[in-house]
Structures are given as C-alpha cells and as structure tokens.
C-alpha positions as a Markdown table, in Angstrom:
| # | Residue | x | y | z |
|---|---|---|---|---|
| 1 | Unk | 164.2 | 194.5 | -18.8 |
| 2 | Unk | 165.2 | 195.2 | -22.2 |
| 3 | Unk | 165.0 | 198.3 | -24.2 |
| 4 | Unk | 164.9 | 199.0 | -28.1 |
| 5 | Unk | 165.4 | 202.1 | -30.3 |
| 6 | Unk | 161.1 | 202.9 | -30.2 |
| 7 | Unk | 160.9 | 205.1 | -32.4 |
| 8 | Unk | 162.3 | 203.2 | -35.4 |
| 9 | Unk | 160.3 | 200.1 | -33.8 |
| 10 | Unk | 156.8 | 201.9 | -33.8 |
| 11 | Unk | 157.8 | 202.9 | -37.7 |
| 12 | Unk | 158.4 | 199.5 | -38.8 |
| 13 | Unk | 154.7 | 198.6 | -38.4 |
| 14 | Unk | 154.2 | 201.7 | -40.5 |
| 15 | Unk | 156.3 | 200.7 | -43.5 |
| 16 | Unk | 154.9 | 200.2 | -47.1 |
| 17 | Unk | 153.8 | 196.3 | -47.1 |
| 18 | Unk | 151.3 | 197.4 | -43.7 |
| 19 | Unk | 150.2 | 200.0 | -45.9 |
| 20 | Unk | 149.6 | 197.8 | -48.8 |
| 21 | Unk | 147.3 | 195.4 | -46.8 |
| 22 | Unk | 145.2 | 198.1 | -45.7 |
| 23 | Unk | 143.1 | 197.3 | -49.7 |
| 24 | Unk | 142.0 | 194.2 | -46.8 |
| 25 | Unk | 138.7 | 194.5 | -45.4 |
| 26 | Unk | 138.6 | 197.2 | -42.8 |
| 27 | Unk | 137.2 | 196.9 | -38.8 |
| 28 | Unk | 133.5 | 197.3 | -38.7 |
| 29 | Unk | 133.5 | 201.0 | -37.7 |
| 30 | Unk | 130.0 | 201.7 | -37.4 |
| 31 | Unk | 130.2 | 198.6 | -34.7 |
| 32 | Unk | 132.8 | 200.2 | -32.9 |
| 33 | Unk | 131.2 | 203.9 | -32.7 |
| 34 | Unk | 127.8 | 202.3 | -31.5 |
| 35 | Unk | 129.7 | 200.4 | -29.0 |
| 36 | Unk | 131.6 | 203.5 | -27.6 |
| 37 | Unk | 128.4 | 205.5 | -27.4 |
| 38 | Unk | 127.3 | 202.9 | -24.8 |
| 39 | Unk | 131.3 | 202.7 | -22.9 |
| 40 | Unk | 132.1 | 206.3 | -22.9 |
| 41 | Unk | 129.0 | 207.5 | -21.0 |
| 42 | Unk | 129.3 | 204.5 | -18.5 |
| 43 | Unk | 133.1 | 204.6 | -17.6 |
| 44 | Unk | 134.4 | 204.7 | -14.0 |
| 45 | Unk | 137.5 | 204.2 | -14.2 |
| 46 | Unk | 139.5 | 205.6 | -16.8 |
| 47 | Unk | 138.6 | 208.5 | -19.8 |
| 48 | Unk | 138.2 | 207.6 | -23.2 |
| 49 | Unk | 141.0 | 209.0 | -26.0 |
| 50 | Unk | 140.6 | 208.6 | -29.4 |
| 51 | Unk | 144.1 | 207.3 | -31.3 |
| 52 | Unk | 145.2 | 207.1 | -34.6 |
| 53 | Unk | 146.4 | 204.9 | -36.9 |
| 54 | Unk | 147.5 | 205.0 | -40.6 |
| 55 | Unk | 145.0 | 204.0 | -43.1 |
| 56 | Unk | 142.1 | 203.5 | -40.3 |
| 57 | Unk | 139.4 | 205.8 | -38.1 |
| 58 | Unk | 140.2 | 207.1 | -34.9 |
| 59 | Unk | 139.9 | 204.5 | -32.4 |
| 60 | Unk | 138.6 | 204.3 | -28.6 |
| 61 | Unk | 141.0 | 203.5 | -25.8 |
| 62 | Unk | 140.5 | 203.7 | -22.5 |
| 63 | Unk | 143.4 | 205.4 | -20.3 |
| 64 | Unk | 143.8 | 205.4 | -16.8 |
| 65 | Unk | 147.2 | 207.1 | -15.2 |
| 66 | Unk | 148.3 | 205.4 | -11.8 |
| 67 | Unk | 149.7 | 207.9 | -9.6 |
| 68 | Unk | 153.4 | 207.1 | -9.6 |
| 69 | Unk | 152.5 | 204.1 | -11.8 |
| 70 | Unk | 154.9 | 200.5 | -11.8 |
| 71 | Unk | 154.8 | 200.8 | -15.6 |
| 72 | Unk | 151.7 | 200.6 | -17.9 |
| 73 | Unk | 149.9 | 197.8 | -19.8 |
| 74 | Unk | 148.1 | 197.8 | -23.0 |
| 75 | Unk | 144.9 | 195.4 | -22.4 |
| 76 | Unk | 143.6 | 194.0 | -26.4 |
| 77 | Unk | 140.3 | 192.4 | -26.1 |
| 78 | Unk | 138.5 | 189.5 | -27.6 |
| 79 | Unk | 136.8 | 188.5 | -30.6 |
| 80 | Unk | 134.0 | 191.0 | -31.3 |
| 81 | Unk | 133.6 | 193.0 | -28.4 |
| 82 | Unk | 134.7 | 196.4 | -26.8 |
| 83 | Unk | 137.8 | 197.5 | -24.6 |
| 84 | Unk | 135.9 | 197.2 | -21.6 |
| 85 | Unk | 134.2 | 194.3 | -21.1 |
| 86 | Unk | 134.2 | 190.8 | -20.0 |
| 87 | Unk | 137.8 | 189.7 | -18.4 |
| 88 | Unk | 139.4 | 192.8 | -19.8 |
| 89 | Unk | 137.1 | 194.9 | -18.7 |
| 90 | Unk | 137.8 | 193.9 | -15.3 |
| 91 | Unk | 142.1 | 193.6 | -15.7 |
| 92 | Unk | 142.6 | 196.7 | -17.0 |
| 93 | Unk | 140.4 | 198.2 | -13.8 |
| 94 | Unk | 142.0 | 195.3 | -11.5 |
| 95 | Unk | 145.8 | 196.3 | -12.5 |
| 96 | Unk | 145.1 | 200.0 | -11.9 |
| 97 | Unk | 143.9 | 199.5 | -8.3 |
| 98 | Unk | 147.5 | 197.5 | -8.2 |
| 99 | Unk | 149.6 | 200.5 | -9.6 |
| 100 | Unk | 149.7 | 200.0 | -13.2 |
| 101 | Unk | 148.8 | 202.9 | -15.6 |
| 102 | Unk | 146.3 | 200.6 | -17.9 |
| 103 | Unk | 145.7 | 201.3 | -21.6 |
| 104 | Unk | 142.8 | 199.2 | -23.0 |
| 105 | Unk | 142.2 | 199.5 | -26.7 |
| 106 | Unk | 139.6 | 199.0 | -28.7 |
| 107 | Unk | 140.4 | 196.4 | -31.1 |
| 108 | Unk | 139.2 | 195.9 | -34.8 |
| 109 | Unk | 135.6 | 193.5 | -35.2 |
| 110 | Unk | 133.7 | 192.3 | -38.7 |
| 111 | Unk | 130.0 | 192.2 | -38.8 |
| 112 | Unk | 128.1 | 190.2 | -35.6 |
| 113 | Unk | 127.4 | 187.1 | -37.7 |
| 114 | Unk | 131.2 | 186.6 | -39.1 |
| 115 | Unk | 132.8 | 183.9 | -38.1 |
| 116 | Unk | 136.4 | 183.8 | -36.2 |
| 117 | Unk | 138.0 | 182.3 | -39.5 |
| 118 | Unk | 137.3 | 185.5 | -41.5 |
| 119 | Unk | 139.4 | 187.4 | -38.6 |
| 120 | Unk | 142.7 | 187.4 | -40.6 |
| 121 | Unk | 141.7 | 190.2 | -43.0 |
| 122 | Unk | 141.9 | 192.6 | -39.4 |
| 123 | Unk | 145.1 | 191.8 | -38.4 |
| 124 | Unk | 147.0 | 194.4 | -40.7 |
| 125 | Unk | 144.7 | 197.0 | -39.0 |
| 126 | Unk | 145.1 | 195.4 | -35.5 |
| 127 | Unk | 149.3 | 195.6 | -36.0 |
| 128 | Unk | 148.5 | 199.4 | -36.6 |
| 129 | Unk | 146.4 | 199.8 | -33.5 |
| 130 | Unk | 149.1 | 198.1 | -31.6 |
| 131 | Unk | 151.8 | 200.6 | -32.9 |
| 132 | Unk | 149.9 | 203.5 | -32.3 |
| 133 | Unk | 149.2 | 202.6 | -28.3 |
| 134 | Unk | 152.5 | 202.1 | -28.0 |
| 135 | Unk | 153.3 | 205.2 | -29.4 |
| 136 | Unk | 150.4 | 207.2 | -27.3 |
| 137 | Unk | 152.1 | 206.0 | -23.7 |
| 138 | Unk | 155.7 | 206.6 | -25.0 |
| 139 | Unk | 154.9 | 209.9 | -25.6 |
| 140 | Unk | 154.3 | 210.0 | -22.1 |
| 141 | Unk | 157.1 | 208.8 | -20.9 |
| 142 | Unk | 156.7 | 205.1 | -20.0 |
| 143 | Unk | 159.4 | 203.1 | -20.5 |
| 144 | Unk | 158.0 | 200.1 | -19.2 |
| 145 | Unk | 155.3 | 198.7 | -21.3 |
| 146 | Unk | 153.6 | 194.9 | -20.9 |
| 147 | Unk | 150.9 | 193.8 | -23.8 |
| 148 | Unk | 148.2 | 191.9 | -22.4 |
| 149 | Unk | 145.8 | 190.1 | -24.8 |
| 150 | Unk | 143.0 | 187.4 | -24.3 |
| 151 | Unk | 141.6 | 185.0 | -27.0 |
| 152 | Unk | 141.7 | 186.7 | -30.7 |
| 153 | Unk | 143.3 | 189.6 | -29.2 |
| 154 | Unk | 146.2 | 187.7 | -28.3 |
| 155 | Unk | 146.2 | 185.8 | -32.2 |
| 156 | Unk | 146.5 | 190.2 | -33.5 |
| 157 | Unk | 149.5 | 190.3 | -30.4 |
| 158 | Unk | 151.4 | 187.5 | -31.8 |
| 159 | Unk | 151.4 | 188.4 | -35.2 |
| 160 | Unk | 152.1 | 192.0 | -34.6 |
| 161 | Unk | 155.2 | 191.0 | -32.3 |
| 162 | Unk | 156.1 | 188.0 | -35.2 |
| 163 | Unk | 156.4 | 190.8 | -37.4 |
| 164 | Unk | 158.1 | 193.1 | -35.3 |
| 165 | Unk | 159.8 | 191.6 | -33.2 |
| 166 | Unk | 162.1 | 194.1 | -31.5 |
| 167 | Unk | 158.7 | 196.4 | -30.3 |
| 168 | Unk | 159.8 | 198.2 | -27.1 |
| 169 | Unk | 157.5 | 195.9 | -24.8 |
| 170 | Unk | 158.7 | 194.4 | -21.5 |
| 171 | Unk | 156.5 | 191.7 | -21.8 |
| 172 | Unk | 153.9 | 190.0 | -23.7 |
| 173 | Unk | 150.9 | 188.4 | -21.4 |
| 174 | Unk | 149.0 | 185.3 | -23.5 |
| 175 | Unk | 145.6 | 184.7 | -22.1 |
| 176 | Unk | 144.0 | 181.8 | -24.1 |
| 177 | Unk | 145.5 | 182.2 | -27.6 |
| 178 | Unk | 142.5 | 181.1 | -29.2 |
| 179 | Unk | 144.4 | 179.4 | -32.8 |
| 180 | Unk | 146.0 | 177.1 | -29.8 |
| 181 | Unk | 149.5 | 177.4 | -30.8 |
| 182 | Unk | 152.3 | 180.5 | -31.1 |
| 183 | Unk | 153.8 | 181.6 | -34.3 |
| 184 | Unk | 157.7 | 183.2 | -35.5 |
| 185 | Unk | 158.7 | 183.7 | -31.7 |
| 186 | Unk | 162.6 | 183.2 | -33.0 |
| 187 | Unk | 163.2 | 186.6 | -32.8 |
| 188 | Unk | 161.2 | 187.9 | -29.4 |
| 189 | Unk | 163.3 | 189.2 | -26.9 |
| 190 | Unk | 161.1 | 190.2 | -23.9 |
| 191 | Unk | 159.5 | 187.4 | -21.8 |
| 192 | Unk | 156.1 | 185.8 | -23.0 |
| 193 | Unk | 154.1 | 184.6 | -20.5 |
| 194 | Unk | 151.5 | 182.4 | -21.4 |
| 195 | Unk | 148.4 | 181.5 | -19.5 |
| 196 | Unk | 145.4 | 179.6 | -20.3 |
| 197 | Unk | 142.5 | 178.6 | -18.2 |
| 198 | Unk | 141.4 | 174.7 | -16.8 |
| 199 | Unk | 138.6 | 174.5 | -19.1 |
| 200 | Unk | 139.5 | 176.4 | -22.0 |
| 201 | Unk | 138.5 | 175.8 | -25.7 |
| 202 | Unk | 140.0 | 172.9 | -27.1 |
| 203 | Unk | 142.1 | 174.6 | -29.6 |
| 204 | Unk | 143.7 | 176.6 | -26.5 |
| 205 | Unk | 144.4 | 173.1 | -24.4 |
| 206 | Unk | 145.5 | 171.1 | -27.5 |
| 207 | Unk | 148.2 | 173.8 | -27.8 |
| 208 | Unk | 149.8 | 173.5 | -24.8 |
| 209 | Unk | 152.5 | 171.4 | -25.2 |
| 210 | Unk | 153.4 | 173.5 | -28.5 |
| 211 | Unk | 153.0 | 176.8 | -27.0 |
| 212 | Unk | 155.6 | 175.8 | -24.0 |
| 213 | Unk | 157.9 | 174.7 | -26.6 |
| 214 | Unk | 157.6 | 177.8 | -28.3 |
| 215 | Unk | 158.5 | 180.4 | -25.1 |
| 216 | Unk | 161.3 | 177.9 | -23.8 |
| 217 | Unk | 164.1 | 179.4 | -25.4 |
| 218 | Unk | 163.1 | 182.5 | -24.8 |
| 219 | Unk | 164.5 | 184.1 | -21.3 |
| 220 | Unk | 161.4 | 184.9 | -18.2 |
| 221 | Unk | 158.9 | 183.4 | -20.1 |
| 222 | Unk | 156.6 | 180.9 | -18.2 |
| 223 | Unk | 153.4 | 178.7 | -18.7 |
| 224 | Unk | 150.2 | 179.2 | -16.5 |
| 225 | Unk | 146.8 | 177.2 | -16.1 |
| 226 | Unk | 143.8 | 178.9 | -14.1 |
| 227 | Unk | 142.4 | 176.3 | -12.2 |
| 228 | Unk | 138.7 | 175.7 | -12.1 |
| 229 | Unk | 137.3 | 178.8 | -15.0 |
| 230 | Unk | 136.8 | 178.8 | -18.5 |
| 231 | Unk | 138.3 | 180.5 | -21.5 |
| 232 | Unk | 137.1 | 183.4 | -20.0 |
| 233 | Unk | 138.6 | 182.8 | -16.5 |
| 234 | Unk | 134.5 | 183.6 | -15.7 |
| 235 | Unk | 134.5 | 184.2 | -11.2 |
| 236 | Unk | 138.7 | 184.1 | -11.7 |
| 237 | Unk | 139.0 | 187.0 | -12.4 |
| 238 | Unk | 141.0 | 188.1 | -9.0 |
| 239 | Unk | 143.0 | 185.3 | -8.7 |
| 240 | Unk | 144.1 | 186.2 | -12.9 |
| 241 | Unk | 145.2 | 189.3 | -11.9 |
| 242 | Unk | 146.8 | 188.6 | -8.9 |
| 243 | Unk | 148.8 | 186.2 | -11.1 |
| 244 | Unk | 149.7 | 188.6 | -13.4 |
| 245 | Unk | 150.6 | 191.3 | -10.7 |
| 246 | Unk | 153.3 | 188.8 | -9.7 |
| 247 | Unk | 154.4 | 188.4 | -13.4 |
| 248 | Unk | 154.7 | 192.0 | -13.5 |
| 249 | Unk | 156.2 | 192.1 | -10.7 |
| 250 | Unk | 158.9 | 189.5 | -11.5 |
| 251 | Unk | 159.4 | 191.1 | -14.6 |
| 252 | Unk | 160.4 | 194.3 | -13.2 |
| 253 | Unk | 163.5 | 192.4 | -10.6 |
C-alpha cells in the first residue's frame, strides 16, 4: 500500500479551475432528493449522512462501519440512478458482511430523458463528491481506502483520479467503464483493477485490449472478465464480490 500527504490531495480537487467549472450544468437535485425520500426510509444496512461539497447541495451517502473493519470502500454508482441500487446496491451490502466499512455515494444525474453523451457537464461536480467522501472517512480514521465504480460511475472515477492523481486511495476497482477505454493513467500510483462482464456493452468489450494496455505499467493492477452476466453482472453478483474480496484482499499483503 501506498500513502500520500491527504490533506493537500483532497484540496487539489478544491482548487480554482474545479471551481470555475461549477458555471457547468449542475446534478439534477430535485432527482436526487426524490430518490432519497424513497432510500432513506427503506435502508437496512447502513444510515444515510448527508456530505458536502463546494459549489453543490448536500448529498446522500450511505455509511455502514464494520466492526474492526479491513479498510473501507467508496461504492459510485451508475448512470442515473441512486447509491443503492442495482449491483451497487448489493456490493456495498455484500463487502460489509466481508469486513469492509462501505461508503456508497450518491452520484450526480441530469434529467430521465438525457442521454449518456450529455454526462460530461457532471463530472466537475462528481470530482467534488469524490473529494468530499474521501475526506468524510479520513476524518475517521481510515487509512485504507479502495474506490469502486460501475459504468458511468467509473468514467467520473477515472477522470477524478486523471486529474488527481496522487488521491490517497489504495486502489481503484473498474467495473465496466462504460466510454470502453481508460484515460491519463501516467501518473496513478495505486493498483487499478479492472473488470468487465462476458456480455458487456460493446463499447466496454471493444476496450479491452486498450484498457489492459493502459493498467500494465502500473504495479497490482489486473484485468477481470465475469463469465456468463451482463454489464450489470445481473445473478453474479456473489461471485463479483467474492472476486473483489480477493482483490482487496491481495491488495492489503
């Protein structure tokens, strides 16, 4: 494991040029406070905190503390949806039955209707809601943190660690990228695991080799297929985490 200076780390996301892109169009809020009327209410795992995050509304995420907790993960959903559902939905409640204190954030969406091309815009606001989980669990004391991401929430992880490269993360988990393809991993230190399901979307499979190429270099990292699910590893789900329990646990030797 590797460890960087945090708290100079967390402030880099929080410079001037993030600020300056916050004149982009901002997460649907409205979206997001009608979808954590309906999570809150219905959580079993977990309690909800509300974050903060320069230039944005309080956020949901969803925190659930291991007793004597391996290390903690951040969990970043999909496109358009909520911190607790579909695949991560189930990790974040899978990986705290294993040990891990789980951190599952609520993610910035557009409007029902808009298309994943118009995404972009959100990704200054998604760099800030990276920044200020990250901040939430060092405050209490984790040293060990792993991002997992799946589909357009792993597109916000990799250009939040392109951009800031030297975050204090352990280790970055890739489920189904869904542009296909890594970008600026030069600088990454920690391993990048990358994992992608049989019958993913095309974009996702076409970017294989690409995305292999991209990680090589970079020390840990690995390349995963899911065999027999879709790109949202749909009845996989224990077999996904059971795979990334051992690259958590590899991580940590």
């Amino acid at each position: 494991m590797r460890f960087f200076p945090w708290r100079a780390a967390v402030a880099a996301v929080l410079c001037a040029p993030l600020l300056a892109l916050a004149q982009q169009q901002p997460s649907d809020y409205a979206r997001e406070k009608r979808w954590a009327d309906e999570v809150v209410p219905s959580l079993v795992v977990g309690e909800p905190v509300w974050l903060e995050a320069p230039r944005t509304k309080k956020f949901l995420g969803i925190y659930a503390e291991a007793k004597n907790p391996k290390g903690a993960v951040i969990l970043a959903h999909g496109l358009g949806v909520n911190p607790d559902y579909g695949v991560i939905g189930e990790l974040r409640t899978r990986l705290f039955d294993m040990g891990y204190t789980t951190l599952s954030i609520q993610m910035p969406v557009l409007a029902a209707e808009a298309p994943a091309a118009r995404y972009p815009v959100l990704f200054w606001e998604a760099d800030a809601r990276f920044a200020a989980a990250l901040t939430y669990l060092r405050r209490k004391k984790y040293g060990r943190m792993v991002l997992l991401s799946h589909s357009m929430g792993s597109r916000m992880a990799n250009h939040y660690i392109a951009a800031h490269p030297q975050v204090p993360l352990s280790g970055w988990i890739s489920l189904s990228i869904s542009s296909g393809e890594f970008a600026a991993m030069k600088r990454v230190k920690f391993p990048v695991y990358d994992i992608y399901a049989e019958k993913d979307l095309d974009p996702v499979l076409a970017g294989v080799e690409k995305r292999a190429a991209a990680i090589k270099r970079i020390r840990g990292s690995s390349q995963s297929m899911v065999f027999g699910t879709d790109h949202f590893f749909a009845k996989k789900e224990k077999e996904l985490a059971s795979l990334i329990r051992l690259l958590l646990e590899g991580e940590a030797k």
